[in-house]
C-alpha positions in Angstrom: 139.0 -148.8 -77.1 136.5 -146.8 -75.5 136.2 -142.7 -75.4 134.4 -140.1 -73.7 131.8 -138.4 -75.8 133.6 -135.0 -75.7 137.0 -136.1 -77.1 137.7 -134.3 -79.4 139.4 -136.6 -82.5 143.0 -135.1 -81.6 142.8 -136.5 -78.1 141.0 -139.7 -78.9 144.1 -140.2 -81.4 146.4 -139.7 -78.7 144.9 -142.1 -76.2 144.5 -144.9 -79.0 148.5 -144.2 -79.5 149.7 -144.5 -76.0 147.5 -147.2 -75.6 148.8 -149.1 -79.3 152.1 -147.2 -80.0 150.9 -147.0 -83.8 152.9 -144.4 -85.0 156.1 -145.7 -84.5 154.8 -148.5 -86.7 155.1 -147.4 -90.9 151.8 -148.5 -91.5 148.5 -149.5 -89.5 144.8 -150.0 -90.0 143.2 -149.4 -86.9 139.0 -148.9 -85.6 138.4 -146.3 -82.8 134.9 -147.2 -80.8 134.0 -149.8 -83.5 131.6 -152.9 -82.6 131.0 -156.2 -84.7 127.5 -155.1 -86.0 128.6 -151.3 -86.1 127.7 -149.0 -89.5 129.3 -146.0 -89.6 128.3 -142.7 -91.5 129.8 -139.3 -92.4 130.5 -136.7 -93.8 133.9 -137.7 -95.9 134.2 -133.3 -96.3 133.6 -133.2 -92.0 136.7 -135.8 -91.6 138.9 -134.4 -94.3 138.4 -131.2 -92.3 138.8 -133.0 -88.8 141.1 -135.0 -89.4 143.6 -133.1 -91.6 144.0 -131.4 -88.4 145.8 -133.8 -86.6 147.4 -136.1 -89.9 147.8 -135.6 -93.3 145.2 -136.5 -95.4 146.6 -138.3 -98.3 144.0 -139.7 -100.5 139.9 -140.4 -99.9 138.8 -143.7 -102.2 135.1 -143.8 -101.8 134.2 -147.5 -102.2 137.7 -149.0 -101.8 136.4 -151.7 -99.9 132.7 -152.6 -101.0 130.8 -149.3 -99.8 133.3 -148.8 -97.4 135.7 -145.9 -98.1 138.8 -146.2 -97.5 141.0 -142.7 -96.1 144.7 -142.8 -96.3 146.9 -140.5 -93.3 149.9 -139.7 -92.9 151.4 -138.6 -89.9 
């Protein structure tokens, strides 16, 4: 799914769930904006803060997933 740069994360969450209907679901693993040959970096501190906004933020396992970290939300 594709985004306008000035989303903000709230309304980018928002358009992914009227588009997927994900929080009706108990659990989901979804990518926002995420290509095959994509790498990804930030700030785990900038999207606890983000984030946390919108969900809970329930646990942050750096390297869960080979170097991939892996951030648990709750809605």
């Amino acid at each position: 799914m594709s985004c306008p740069v000035d989303y903000g994360f709230r309304d980018l969450l928002l358009a992914y769930e009227r588009a997927e209907k994900f929080m009706s679901l108990d659990f989901d693993m979804f990518t926002i904006g995420r290509g095959p040959d994509s790498q990804v970096f930030y700030d785990i501190d900038y999207l606890d803060q983000h984030w946390g906004r919108s969900l809970n933020v329930v646990s942050i396992t750096p390297e869960a997933y080979g170097y991939q970290t892996a951030i648990v939300l709750k809605k």
